[in-house]
C-alpha positions as CSV (number, residue, x, y, z in Angstrom):
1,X,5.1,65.8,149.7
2,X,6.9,68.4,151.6
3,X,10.7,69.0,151.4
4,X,10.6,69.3,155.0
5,X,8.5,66.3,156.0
6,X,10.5,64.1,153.2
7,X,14.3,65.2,155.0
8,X,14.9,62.4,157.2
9,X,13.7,59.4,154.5
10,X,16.2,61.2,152.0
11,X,19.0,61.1,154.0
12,X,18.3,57.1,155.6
13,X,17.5,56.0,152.0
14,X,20.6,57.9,150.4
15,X,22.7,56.1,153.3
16,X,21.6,52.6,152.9
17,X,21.9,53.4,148.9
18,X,26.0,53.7,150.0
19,X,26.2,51.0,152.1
20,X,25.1,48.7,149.9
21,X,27.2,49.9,146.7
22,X,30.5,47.8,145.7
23,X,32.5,45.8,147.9
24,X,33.5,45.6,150.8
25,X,36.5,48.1,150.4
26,X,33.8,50.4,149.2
27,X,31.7,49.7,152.9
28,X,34.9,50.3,154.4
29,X,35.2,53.9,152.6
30,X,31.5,54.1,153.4
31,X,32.0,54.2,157.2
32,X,35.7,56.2,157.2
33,X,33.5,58.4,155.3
34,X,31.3,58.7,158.3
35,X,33.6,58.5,161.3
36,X,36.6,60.5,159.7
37,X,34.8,63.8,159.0
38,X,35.3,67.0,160.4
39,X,33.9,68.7,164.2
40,X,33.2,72.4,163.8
41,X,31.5,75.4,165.7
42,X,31.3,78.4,167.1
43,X,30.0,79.9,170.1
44,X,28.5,83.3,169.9
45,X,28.1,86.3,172.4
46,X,25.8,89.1,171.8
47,X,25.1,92.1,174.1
48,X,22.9,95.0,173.1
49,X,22.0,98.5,175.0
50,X,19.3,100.7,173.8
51,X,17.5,104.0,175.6
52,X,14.7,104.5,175.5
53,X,12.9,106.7,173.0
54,X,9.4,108.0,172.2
55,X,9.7,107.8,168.3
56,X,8.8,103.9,169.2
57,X,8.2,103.6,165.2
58,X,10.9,104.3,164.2
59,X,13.8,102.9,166.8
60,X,11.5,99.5,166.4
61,X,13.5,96.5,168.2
62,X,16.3,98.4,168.8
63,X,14.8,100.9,171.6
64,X,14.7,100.8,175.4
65,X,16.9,97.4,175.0
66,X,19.2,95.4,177.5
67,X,20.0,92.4,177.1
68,X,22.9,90.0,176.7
69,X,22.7,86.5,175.3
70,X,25.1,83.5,174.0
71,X,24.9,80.6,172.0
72,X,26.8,77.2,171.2
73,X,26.9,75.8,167.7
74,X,27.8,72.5,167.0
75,X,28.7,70.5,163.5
76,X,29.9,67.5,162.0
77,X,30.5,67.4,157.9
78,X,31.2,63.9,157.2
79,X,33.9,63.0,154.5
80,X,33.2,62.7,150.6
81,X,32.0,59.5,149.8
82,X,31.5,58.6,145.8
83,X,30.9,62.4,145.8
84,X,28.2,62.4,148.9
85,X,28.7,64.5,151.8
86,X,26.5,64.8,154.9
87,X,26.4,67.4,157.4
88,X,24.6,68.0,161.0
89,X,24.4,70.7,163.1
90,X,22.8,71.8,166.4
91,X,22.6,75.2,168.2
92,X,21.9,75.8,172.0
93,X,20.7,79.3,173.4
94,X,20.3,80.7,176.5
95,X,19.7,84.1,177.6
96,X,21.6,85.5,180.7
97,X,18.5,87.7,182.3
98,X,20.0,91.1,182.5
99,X,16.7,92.9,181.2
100,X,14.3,94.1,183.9
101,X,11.2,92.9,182.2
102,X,10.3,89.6,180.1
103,X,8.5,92.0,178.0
104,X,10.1,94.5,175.3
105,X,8.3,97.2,173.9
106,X,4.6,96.3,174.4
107,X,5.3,97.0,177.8
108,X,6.6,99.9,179.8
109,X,9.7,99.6,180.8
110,X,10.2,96.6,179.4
111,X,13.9,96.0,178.0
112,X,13.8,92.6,176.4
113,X,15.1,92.5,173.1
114,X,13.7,88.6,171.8
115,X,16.1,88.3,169.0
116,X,19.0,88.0,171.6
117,X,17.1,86.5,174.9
118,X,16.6,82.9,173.2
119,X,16.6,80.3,175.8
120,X,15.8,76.7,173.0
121,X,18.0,74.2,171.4
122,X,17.2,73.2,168.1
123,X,18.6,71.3,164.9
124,X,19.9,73.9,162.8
125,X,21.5,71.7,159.6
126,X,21.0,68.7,158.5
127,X,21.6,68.4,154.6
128,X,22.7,66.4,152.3
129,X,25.3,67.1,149.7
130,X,26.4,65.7,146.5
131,X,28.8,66.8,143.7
132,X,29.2,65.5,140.6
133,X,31.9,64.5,138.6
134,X,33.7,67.2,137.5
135,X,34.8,65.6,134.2
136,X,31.2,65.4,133.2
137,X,30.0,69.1,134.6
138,X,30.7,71.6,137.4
139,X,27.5,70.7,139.6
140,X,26.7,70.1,142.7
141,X,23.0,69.7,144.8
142,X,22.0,70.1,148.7
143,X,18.9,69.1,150.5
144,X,17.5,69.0,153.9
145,X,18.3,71.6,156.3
146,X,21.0,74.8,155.3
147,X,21.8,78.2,155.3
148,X,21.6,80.1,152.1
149,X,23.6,83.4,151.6
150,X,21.8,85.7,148.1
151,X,20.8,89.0,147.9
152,X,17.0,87.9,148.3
153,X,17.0,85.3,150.5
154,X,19.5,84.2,153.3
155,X,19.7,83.4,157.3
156,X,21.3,86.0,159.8
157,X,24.3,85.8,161.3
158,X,23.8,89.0,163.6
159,X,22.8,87.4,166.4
160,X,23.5,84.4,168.5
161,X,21.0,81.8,167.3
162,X,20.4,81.6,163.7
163,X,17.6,80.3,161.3
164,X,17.7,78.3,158.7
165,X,15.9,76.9,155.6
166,X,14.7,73.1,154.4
167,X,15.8,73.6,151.0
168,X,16.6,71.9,148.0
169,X,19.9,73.9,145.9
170,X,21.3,73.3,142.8
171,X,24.2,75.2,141.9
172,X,26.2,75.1,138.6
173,X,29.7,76.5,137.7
174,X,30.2,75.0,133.8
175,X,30.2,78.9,132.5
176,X,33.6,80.5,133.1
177,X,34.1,82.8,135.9
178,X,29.9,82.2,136.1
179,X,28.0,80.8,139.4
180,X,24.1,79.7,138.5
181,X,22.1,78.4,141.2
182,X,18.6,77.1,141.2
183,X,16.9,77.4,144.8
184,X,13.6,75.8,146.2
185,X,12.2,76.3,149.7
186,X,9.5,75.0,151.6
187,X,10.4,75.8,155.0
188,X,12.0,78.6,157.1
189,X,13.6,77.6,160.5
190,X,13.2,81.0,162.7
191,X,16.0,81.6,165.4
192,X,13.8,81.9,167.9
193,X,13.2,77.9,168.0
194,X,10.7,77.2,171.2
195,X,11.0,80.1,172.9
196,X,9.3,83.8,172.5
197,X,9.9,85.3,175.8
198,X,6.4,86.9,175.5
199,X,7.6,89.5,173.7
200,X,7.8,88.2,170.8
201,X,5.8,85.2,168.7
202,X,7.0,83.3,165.9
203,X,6.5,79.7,164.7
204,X,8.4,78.4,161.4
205,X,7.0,78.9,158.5
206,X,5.6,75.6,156.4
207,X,5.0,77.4,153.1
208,X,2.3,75.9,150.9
209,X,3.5,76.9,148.1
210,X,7.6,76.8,147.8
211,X,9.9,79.6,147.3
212,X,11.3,79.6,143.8
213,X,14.6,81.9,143.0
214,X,17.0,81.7,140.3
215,X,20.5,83.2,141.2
216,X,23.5,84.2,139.0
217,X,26.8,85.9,139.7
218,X,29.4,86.4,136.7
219,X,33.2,87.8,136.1
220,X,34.2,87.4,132.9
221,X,34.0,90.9,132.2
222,X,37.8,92.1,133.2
223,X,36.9,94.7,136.9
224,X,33.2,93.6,136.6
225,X,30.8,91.3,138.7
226,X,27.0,91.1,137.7
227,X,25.4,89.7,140.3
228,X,21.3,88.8,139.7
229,X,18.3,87.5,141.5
230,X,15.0,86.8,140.8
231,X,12.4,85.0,143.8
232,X,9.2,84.1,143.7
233,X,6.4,83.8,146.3
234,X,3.3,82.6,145.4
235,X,1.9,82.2,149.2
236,X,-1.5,84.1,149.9
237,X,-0.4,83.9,153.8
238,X,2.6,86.0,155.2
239,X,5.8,84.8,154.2
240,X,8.2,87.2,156.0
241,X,8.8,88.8,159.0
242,X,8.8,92.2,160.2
243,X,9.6,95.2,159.6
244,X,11.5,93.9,156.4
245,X,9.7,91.1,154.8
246,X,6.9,90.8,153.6
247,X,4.2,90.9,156.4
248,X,1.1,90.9,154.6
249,X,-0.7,88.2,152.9
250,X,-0.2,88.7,149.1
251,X,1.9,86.9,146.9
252,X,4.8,89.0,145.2
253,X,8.2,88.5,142.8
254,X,11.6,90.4,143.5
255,X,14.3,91.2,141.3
256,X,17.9,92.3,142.1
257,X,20.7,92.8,139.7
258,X,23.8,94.8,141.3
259,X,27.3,95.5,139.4
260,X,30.2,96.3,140.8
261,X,32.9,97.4,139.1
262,X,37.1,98.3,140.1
263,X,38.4,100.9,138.2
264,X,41.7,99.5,136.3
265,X,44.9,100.8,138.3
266,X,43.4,102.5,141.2
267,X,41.4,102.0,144.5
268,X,38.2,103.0,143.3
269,X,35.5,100.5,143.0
270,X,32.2,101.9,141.5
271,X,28.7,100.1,142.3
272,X,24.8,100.4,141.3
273,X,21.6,98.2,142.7
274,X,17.7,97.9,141.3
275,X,15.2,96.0,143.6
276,X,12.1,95.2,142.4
277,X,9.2,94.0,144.0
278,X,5.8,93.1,142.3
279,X,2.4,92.2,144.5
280,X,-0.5,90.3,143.3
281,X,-3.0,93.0,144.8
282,X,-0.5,95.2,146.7
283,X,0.4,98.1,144.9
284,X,4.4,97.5,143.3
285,X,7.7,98.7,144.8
286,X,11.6,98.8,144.2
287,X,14.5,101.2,144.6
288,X,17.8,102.0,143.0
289,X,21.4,102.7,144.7
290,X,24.8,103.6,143.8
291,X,28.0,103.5,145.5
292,X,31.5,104.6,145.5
293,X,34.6,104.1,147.8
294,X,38.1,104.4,147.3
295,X,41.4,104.3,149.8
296,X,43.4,107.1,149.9
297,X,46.8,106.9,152.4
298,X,45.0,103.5,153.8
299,X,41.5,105.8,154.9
300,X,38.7,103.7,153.2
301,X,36.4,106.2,152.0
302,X,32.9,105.2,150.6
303,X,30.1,107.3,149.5
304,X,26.6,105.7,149.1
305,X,23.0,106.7,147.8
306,X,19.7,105.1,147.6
307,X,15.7,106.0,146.7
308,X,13.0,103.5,147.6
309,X,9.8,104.2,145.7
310,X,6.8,105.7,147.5
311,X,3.8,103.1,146.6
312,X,5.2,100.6,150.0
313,X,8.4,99.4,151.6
314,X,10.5,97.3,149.7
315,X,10.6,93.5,151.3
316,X,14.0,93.2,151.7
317,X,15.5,89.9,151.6
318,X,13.3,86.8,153.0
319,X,14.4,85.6,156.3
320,X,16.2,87.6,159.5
321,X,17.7,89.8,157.1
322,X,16.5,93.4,155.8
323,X,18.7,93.8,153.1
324,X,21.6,91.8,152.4
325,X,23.6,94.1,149.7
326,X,22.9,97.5,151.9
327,X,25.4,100.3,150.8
328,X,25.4,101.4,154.7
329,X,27.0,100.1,158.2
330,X,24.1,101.5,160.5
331,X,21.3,100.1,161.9
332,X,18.1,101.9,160.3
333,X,17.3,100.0,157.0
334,X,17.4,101.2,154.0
335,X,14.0,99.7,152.4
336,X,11.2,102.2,154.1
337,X,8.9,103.7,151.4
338,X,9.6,107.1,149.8
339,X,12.8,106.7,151.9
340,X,16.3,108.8,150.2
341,X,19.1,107.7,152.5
342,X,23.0,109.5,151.8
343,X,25.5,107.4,153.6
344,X,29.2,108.0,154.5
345,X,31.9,105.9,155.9
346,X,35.3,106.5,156.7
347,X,37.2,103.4,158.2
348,X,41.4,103.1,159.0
349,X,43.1,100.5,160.5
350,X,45.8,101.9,162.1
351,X,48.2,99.6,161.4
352,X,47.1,97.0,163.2
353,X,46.7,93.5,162.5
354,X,43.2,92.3,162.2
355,X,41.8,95.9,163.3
356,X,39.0,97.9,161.4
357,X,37.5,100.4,162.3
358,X,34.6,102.8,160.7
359,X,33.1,106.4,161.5
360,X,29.4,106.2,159.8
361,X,26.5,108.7,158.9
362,X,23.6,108.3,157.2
363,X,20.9,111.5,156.2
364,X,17.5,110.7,155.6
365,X,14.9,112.4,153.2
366,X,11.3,110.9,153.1
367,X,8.5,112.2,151.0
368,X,5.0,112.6,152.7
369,X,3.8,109.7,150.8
370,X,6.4,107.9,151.8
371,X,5.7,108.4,155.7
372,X,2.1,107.3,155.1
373,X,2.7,104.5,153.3
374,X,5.8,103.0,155.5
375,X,4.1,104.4,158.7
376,X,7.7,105.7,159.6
377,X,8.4,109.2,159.6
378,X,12.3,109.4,159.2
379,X,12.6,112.4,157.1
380,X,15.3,114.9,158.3
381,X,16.3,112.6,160.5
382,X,20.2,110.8,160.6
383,X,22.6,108.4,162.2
384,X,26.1,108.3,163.3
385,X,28.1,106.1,164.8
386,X,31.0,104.2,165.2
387,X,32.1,100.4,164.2
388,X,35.4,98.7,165.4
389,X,36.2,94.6,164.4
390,X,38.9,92.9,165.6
391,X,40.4,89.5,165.1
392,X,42.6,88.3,167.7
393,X,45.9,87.3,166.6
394,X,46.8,85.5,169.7
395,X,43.6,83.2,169.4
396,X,42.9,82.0,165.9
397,X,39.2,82.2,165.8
398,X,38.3,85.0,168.1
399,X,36.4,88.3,167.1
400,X,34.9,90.6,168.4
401,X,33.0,93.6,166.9
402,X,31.2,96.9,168.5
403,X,29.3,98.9,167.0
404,X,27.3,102.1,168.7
405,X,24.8,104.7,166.9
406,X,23.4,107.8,167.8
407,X,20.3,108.6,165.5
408,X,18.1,111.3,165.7
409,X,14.6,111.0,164.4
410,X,13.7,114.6,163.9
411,X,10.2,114.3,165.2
412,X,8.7,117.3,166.8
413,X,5.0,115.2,167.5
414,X,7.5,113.7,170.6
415,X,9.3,114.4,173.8
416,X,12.3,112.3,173.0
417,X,13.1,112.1,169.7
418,X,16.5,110.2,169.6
419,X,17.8,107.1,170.4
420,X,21.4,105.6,171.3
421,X,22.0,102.4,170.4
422,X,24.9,99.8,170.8
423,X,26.1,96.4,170.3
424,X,28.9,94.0,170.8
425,X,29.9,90.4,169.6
426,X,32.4,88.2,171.3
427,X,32.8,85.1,168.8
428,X,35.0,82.2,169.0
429,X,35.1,79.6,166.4
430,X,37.0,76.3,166.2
């Protein structure tokens, strides 16, 4: 039986399992348990601003945009009880109207961007957790309703409402300075709950055959973290979502090992990426990436490089998510076949407390096969642009980030061949 369909049974059976252990002093704990946890949340501001350009394939969601929406998240993590922990949590979106049109970019004019305009209310956790006794091993499980954070699969945080995944996770810590995890999916929650705005439609996706990944992140190795991934989608209908995922109707593995490594006595910290990604039918993909940066008189500098192949875009990480461990700060992905992207980044603080700030470029090279295959023609083109976060230090939970980015898409089949793009968060979480 589904995960999904089998949430709400787990978590009454597991509760009636704990209320009728022991005596009463243990009911007692029981309920404490329940009615001394913890309230959390967060509520979430997004605005975006995009003009419009005619290289519509490759500005995507971001062009001709303006919109502004918000969000209210709400949680309560009840306490540990004979190791069990439960956790609930709803989200509430609602979009504010600025656009002109309800409609983004299959109509004219049309400004809506439907990541950000969600008017829905949904529930976004609901999960079970249990850890073991750490005499006996270093392991703990979740089911029901979560967000998952790996290189391959994991929900967004970029934008006011979020998605999730009905998922069962193991993870395992016995290995020294080792994380093992064991993940199986049946469902993806998308962000976008009830509501499409007609620009966009998307339902959750009930997968018929689960999402399998394995996940392992080690340290032992004195300046060196291996981190390593490995999913597997054996679903003959689309299990992704565009332009990122995978949209077509093939099953497929990916692969990701990255190391990072920090150079003994210095500031330099050295890092290199594989992804690989192999189709049923589909023709097989990956790419490779290194990275540098180092901080020299408290200037961050870093110094990125990737090559996807040419046969198709790489998948990127499955849910809201292109690619998780990108080596860049911009907006344009990294994963577009036959794409060779050169990054740059030079951030300073200032001095300030909680203030970053980042000056970003990106070059792009794309072979003709490449352009075919991706149907993006990005070659010669580039980005720049400008990222500033701040944490308030008068108000402990407040941030706010903005980021703007001028790309040019080098495309002499159009008019208008750049695009200018910006957006800003305004978070508070308590």
């Amino acid at each position: 039986m589904k995960l999904g369909m089998k949430l709400g049974r787990d978590l009454l059976a597991t509760s009636a399992v704990l209320a009728a252990m022991g005596t009463n002093v243990q009911a007692d704990s029981f309920r404490e348990a329940l009615t001394g946890g913890k309230v959390s949340g967060e509520i979430r501001n997004v605005y975006v601003e995009g003009s419009a350009s005619d290289a519509r394939g490759e500005a995507g969601a971001l062009n001709n945009s303006h919109t502004l929406g918000s969000a209210l998240n709400l949680n309560y993590a009840t306490g540990s009880f004979h190791g069990f922990k439960a956790v609930v949590g709803l989200q509430s979106g609602w979009d504010w109207n600025i656009h002109d049109e309800d409609k983004g970019l299959t109509v004219a004019g049309g400004e809506d961007d439907s990541r950000v305009s969600i008017d829905s209310t949904d529930l976004r956790l609901a999960y079970l957790e249990y850890a073991f006794d750490k005499e006996l091993t270093a392991t703990s499980l979740r089911i029901g309703r979560q967000k998952i954070v790996s290189p391959l699969l994991m929900n967004s945080g970029e934008f006011a409402m979020q998605d999730s995944f009905d998922a069962l996770v193991v993870e395992n810590r016995d290995l020294p300075d080792t994380v093992l995890k064991a993940i199986y999916v049946d469902r993806w929650n998308m962000r976008y709950g009830d509501d499409s705005n007609g620009a966009v439609t998307e339902e959750d996706k009930d997968y018929d055959d689960a999402i399998y990944s394995f996940y392992l992140n080690n340290s032992s190795l004195a300046g060196l973290n291996i981190e390593a991934q490995w999913l597997s989608n054996e679903n003959d209908t689309p299990a992704g979502d565009p332009p990122a995922a995978v949209v077509t109707a093939d099953p497929y593995d990916t692969g990701f090992l990255g190391l990072t490594y920090k150079v003994p006595n210095s500031s330099w910290v050295l890092g290199a990426k594989v992804l690989t990604a192999d189709y049923e039918n589909l023709p097989d993909t990956g790419y490779w990436g290194v990275n540098a940066k180092t901080t020299v008189g408290g200037v961050e500098l870093q110094l990125g490089y990737t090559s996807v192949d040419d046969e198709a875009n790489f998948p990127g990480s499955l849910g809201h998510v292109p690619m998780f461990r990108s080596y860049k700060s911009g907006f344009i992905d990294e994963i577009f076949a036959g794409l060779d992207t050169t990054s740059l980044s030079v951030g300073y603080g200032f001095g300030v407390p909680g203030l970053k700030t980042k000056l970003i470029y990106s070059g792009w090279k794309q072979s003709e096969e490449g352009r075919i295959n991706s149907r993006k023609d990005l070659d010669g083109g580039y980005e720049a642009g400008f990222d500033v976060e701040y944490q308030f230090q008068g108000v402990e939970g407040l941030s706010g980030r903005f980021r703007t980015s001028y790309m040019d898409f080098d495309r002499d089949a159009v008019d208008n061949d750049d695009l200018l793009y910006t957006r800003i968060h305004l978070n508070y979480k308590f």
